[in-house]
N, C-alpha and C positions, 0 to 999 in steps of 0.2 A: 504493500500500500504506500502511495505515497505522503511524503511526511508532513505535506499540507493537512492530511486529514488526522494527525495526532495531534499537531500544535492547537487546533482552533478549539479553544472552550465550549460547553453545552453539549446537545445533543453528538452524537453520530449518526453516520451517513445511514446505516443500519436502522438506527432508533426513526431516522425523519422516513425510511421507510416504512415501518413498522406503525408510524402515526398514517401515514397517508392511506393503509389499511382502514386504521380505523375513522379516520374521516371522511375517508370515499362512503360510508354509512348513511351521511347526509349529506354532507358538500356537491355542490354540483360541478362539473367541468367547465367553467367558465370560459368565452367566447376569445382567442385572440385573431384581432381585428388589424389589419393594415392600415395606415394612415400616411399616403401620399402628401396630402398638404405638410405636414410635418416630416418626413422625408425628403421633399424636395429642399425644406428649412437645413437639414440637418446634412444630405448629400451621401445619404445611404438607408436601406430600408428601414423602418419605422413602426416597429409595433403594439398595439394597445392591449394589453392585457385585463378583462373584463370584469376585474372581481366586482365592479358597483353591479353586478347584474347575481352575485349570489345570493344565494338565501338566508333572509335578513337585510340585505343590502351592504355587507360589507365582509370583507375576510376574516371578520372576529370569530364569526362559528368554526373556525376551525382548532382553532387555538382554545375556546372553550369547551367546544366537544370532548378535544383530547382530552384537555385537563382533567373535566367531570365523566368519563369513563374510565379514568384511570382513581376513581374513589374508591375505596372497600366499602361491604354493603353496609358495616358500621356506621362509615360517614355519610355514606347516601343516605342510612336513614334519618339521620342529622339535617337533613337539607344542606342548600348552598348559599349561598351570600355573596352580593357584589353589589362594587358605587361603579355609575357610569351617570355620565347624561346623554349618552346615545347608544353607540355602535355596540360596544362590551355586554350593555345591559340587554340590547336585543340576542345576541349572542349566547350568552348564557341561560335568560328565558327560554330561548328557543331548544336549546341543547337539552337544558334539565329539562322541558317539557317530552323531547325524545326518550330520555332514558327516564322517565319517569319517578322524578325527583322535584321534591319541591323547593321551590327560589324566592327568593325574598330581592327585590334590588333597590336598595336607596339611589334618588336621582335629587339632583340639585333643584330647588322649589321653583327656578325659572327656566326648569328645561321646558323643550320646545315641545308642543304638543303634540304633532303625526309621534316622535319620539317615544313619546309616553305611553300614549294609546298603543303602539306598535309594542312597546316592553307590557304591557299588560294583557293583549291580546293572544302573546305568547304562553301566556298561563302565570304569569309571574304575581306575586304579591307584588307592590310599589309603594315604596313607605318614602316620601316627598321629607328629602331633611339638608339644611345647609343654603348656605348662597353660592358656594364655589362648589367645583368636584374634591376639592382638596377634607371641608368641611364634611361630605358627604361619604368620602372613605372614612375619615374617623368614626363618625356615627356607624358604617359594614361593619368595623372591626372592635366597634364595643358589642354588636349586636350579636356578632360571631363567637368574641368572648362570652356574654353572658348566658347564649341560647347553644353552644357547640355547635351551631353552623360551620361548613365549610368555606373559609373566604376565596373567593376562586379571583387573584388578579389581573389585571388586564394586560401585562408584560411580563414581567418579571419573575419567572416559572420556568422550568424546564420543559414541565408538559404543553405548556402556553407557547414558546418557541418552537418544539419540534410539530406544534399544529400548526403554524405559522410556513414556517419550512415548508410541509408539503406544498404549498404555492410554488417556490422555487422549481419544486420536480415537475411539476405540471407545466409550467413557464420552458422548461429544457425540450421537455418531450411535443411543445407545440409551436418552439423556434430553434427548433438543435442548431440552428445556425447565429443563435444572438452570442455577441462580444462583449454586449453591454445588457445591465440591466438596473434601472432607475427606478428608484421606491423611495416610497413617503415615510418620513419619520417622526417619533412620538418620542414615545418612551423608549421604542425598542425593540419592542419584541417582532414586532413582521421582520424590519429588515435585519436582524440578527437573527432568523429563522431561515430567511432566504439567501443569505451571504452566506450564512453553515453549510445550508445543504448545497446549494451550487457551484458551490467553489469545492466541498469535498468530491461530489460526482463528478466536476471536470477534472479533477485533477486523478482522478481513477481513472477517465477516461483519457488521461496524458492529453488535456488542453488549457487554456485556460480563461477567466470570463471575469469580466470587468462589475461589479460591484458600484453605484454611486448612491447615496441616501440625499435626499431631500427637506430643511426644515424650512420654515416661516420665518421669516427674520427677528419678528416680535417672539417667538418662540424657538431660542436655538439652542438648548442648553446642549445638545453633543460638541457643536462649535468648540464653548468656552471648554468643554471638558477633556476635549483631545488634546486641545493644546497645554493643557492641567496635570494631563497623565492619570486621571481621574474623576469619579463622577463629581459634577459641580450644580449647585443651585444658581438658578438664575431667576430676575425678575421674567416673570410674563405680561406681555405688553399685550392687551385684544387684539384676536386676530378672526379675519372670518374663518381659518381654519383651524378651527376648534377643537377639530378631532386628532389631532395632533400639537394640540398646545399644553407642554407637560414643562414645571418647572428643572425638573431631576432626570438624569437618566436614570434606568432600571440597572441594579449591580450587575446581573449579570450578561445582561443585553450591550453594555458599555465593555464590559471583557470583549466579549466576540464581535461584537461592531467594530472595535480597535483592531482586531485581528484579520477579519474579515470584510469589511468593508475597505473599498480604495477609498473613497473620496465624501466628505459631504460637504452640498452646497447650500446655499439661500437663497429663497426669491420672495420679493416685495408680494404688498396686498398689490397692488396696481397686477403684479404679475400673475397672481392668479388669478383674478377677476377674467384676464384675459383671455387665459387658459382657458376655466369655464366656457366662456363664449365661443371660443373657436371647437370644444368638445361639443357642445350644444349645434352650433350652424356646420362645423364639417363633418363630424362623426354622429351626428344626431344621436348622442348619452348623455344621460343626468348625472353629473359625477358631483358629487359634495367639494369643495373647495380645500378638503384634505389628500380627498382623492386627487386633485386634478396638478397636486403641485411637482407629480413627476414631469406632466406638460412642461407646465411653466418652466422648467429648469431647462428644458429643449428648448423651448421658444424665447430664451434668454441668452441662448448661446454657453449655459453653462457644462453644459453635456456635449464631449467631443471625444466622437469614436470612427475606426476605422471597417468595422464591420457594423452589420444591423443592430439596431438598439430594440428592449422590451419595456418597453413604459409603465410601468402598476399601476390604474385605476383601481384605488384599494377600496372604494366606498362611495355609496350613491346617494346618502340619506340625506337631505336637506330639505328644509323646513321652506316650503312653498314661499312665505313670506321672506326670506333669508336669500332665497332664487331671485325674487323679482329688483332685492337692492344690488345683489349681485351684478346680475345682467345689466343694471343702469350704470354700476360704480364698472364695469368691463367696459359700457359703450362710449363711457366717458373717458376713460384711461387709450382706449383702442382710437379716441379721437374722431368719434363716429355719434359724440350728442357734444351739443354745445349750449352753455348758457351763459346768455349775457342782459345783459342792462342798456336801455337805450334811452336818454334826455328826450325830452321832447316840448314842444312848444304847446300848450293847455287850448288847443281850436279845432276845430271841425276839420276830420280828413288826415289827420298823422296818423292813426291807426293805420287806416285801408293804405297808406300811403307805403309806410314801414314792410304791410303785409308784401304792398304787392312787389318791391324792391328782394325782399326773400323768394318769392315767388319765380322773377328771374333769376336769382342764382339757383334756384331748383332744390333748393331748404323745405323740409317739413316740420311746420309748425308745430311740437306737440303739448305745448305747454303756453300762455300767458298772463300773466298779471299786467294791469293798466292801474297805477296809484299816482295818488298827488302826497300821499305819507312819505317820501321816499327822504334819507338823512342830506342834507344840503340840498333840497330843491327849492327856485325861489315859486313867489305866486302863484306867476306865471308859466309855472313847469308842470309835465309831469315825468313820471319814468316807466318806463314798459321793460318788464321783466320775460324776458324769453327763454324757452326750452327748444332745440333744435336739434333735428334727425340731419347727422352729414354722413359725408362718406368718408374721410378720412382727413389728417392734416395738409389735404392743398385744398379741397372744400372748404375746410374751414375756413383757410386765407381767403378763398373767393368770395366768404358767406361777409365776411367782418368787411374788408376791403368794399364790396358795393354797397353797403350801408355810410362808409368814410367817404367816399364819392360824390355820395346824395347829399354830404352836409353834414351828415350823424357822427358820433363820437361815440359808438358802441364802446362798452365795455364787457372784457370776459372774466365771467367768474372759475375761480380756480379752483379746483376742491379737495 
């Protein structure tokens, strides 16, 4: 064997088989999908790896499944335990409802609701405790102490990685030809499930495969820790990619991510928003904005490979309302909505006047306010607050520029 597959901590290659048994139980085969537009970006094949379409919507059932199968019937009859405010908690309701165990999942009191609904649907008790997820593990793990539940965590597990891992083998066996392969990072536990197992099977199969992990800039605790030589706390800054916003890495997911992983990067909110957008109009997939930061990191230029790349859309679950700001705060970043401020003289006909001036640059209206409230207008002003559908940054120029032509002194707001 080769001696890659001694050094790397966790699971072995063995075991991440041994899991993928027993996940194929419920896990489904997930779709991967080519993506031209992003290959052309990139200037070699490009592929989307479709976990936002498993069951539950995210790859956590695997890594839960593992876990809670590997209970003795002691602790299954114990029931299980866990804090999530999404992906984890569906995960695990779904899992202990297969094997026929009961879950208990504390969720932070302003998670989102398809969420909730979706963890209780599963069969789960849902006991609403905390403001943060941080607040809402303490309360799993008093509850776990004082009831003997089994606390099942969301990374940082052996059983939870080698379920995790199986991804990785399915990822090989549906691009045996990828160099590269891009995953989103949290805690830990997926991409140190997927750097173990594929980097040990390429190296039995004497080749070898590139490894890059992904966080959110507001959320980078692997960053500060690699450079540390150690897991490190970090602030957490709001990010809309939530399902990967973790102060700490997991102990032992920061072992084998050091070992196993080549590379991690960061991309801004602007960068995913964008991602999302281009997942949504090229690829036609809902991928949650944790899912979609493997894009981002291609379409940023941080990902540079000489063979085909595997992209992990690791999760699809986003809260309808969290989609619709999404897609505004992408079409704004993408340069493709514009809002501005327009002065205007308080008489008859500046409206239609304005309108029809956007009208010839081929602007759609889809927003206005008309006030005479506006901060430093004099009497005789007023200001028109505009929303605008463009096509990109030369529209834009066209859109602002025939308004300064006409006289106007648009102004653009920045956001």
């Amino acid at each position: 064997m080769n001696e890659l597959t001694t050094t790397i901590p966790g699971p072995s290659l063995a075991e991440f088989e041994q899991a993928r048994e027993v996940v194929g139980r419920v896990a489904r085969r997930t779709p991967m999908e080519s993506s031209r537009f992003l290959g052309d970006r990139l200037g070699v094949p490009v592929y989307l790896k479709c976990e936002n379409l498993q069951r539950t919507g995210s790859y956590k059932l695997r890594g839960a499944y593992h876990r809670i199968s590997a209970l003795t019937q002691a602790e299954r009859e114990r029931g299980v335990v866990a804090a999530s405010a999404g992906n984890h908690a569906q995960g695990v309701a779904f899992a202990a409802r297969e094997l026929g165990i009961r879950a208990t999942i504390f969720m932070p009191v302003g998670v989102a609701l398809p969420k909730l609904d979706a963890t209780r649907h599963y069969g789960a008790d849902v006991v609403l405790r905390g403001d943060s997820v941080g607040e809402t593990l303490e309360a799993a793990a008093a509850y776990a102490a004082e009831t003997g539940a089994v606390l099942i965590p969301p990374f940082d597990h052996p059983d939870v990685i080698a379920g995790q891992g199986t991804l990785g083998l399915e990822i090989l066996e549906q691009a045996p030809d990828a160099t590269t392969i891009v995953v989103p990072v949290g805690g830990g536990g997926l991409a140190a499930g997927i750097a173990s197992a594929v980097k040990q099977q390429a190296a039995r199969d004497g080749r070898t495969i590139r490894v890059i992990g992904v966080q959110a800039e507001n959320a980078a605790p692997y960053v500060a820790s690699l450079a540390a030589g150690s897991p490190q706390q970090v602030p957490v800054v709001p990010t809309i990619a939530d399902g990967i916003a973790v102060y700490r890495p997991g102990e032992l997911n920061f072992e084998i991510i050091r070992e196993a992983v080549d590379e991690i990067v960061t991309v801004s909110e602007d960068d995913i928003a964008r991602a999302l957008l281009v997942l949504l109009e090229r690829a036609k997939l809902v991928v949650e904005p944790a899912g979609a930061v493997s894009v981002a990191a291609i379409m940023t230029g941080a990902v540079h490979s000489d063979g085909p790349v595997v992209a992990l859309l690791s999760g699809g679950n986003i809260d309808p309302l969290l989609m619709q700001r999404v897609i505004a705060h992408g079409l704004s970043a993408s340069d493709r909505y514009l809002s501005l401020r327009v002065g205007l003289p308080d008489r008859p006909g500046q409206l239609a006047r304005v309108a029809e001036l956007l009208a010839e640059a081929n602007a759609n209206v889809i927003e206005v306010l008309h006030t005479r409230h506006g901060s430093g207008l004099q009497i005789s002003e007023v200001e028109l607050k505009l929303s605008v559908e463009t096509r990109g940054p030369v529209h834009r120029e066209v859109v602002v520029e025939t308004l300064r032509r006409a006289g106007y002194d648009p102004k653009v707001d920045v956001d």
